[in-house]
N, C-alpha and C positions, 0 to 999 in steps of 0.2 A: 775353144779350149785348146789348148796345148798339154801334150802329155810328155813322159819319160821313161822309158817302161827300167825297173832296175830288178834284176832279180824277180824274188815273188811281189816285190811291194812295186808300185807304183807314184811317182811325185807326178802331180796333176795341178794346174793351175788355169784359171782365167784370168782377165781384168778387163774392164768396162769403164771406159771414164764418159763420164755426164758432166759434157762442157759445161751445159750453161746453168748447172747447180753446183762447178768447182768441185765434186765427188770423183773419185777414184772408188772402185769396187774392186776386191781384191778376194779371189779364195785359191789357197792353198792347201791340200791334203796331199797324205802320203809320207816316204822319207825322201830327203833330199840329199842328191851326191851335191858334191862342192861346185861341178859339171854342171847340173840341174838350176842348180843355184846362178848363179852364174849368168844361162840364157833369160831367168827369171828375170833376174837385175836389168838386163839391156833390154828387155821388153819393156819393166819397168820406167825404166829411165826414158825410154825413147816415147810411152805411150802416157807420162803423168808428167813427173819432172822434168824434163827438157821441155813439156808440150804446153805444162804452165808456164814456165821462163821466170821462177818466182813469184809469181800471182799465190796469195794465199790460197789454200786449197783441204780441200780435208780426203780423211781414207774411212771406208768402212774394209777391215782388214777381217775376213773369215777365213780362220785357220782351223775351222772344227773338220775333224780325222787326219792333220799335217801332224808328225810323231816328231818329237825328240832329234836334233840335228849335232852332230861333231861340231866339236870346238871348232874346226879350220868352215865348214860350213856356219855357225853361230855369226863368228866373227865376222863375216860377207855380209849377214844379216845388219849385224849392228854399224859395220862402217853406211852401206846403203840407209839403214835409218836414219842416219847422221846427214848423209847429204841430202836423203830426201826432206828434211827439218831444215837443214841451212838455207832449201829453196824453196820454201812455203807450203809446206804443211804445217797446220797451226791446230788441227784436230784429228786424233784416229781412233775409232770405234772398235774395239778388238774383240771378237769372239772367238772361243774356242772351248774343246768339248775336255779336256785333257788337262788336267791343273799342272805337271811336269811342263808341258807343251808353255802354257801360260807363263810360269814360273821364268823359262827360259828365256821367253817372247818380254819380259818386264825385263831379264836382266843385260839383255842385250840391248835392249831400249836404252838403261839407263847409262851404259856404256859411252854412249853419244850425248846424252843430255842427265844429266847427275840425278836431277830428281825428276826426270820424268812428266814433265809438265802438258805433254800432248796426249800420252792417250789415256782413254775411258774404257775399263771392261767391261762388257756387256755380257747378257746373259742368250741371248739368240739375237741373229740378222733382223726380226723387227723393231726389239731395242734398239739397234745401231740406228739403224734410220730412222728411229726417232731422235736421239743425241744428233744427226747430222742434221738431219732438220734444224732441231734448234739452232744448229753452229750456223746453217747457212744464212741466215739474218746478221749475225753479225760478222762476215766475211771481210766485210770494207768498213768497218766501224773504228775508227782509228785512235782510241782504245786499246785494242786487243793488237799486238804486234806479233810477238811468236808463238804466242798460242791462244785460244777461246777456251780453253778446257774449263777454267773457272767460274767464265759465265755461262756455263753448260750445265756444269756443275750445280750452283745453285738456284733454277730454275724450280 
């Protein structure tokens, strides 16, 4: 785990990828400086996206106790969403405890992609890895290009 300590709050983050189930694990709590953010993304990057190289891939993304982020922070979010979709992520499992938090987390999402065609909200981290289960069957189904949500969807 990595942390950041800012004031009284604290941005806290891990991430976990499981090669050879294409999953990315993701949990984020706390508030985030634009700073914060920032080291998150080159983590990211260097330990998901760059590590897939485009290989389709999915995220179970846990954002339950991550607060409400600045616009100038939002926007890091949403451009990083955008690239990490441009290089295959094609499902993300979203949880969070915070509807403002979620609110946020859709519209920056859709910042990068109009209607949002990748992620799934979930109600806790078992849900997710259920929905990624399903995704992971159809990972190489050639089919599903930029996203599986659909067929996730109606299972």
């Amino acid at each position: 785990m990595a942390a950041a300590a800012r004031g009284t709050t604290m941005a806290e983050y891990e991430l976990h990828v499981e090669v050879e189930r294409r999953t990315v694990h993701v949990r984020m709590t706390g508030m985030f400086s634009e700073a914060e953010m920032r080291t998150w993304i080159k983590l990211f990057r260097t330990k998901s996206t760059n590590f897939f190289r485009g290989r389709k891939h999915m995220i179970i993304a846990d954002m339950r106790g991550m607060k409400t982020v600045s616009l100038p922070v939002a926007q890091l979010m949403a451009d990083e969403i955008g690239h990490a979709r441009l290089n295959g992520v094609v499902l993300c499992a979203h949880v969070s405890d915070d509807t403002v938090q979620r609110l946020q987390a859709a519209r920056v999402a859709r910042q990068k992609s109009p209607h949002d065609d990748v992620t799934v909200d979930v109600s806790s981290p078992e849900e997710a890895h259920r929905v990624i289960s399903e995704g992971w069957h159809r990972l190489d189904d050639p089919r599903y290009t930029g996203s599986i949500r659909d067929a996730v969807r109606n299972i």
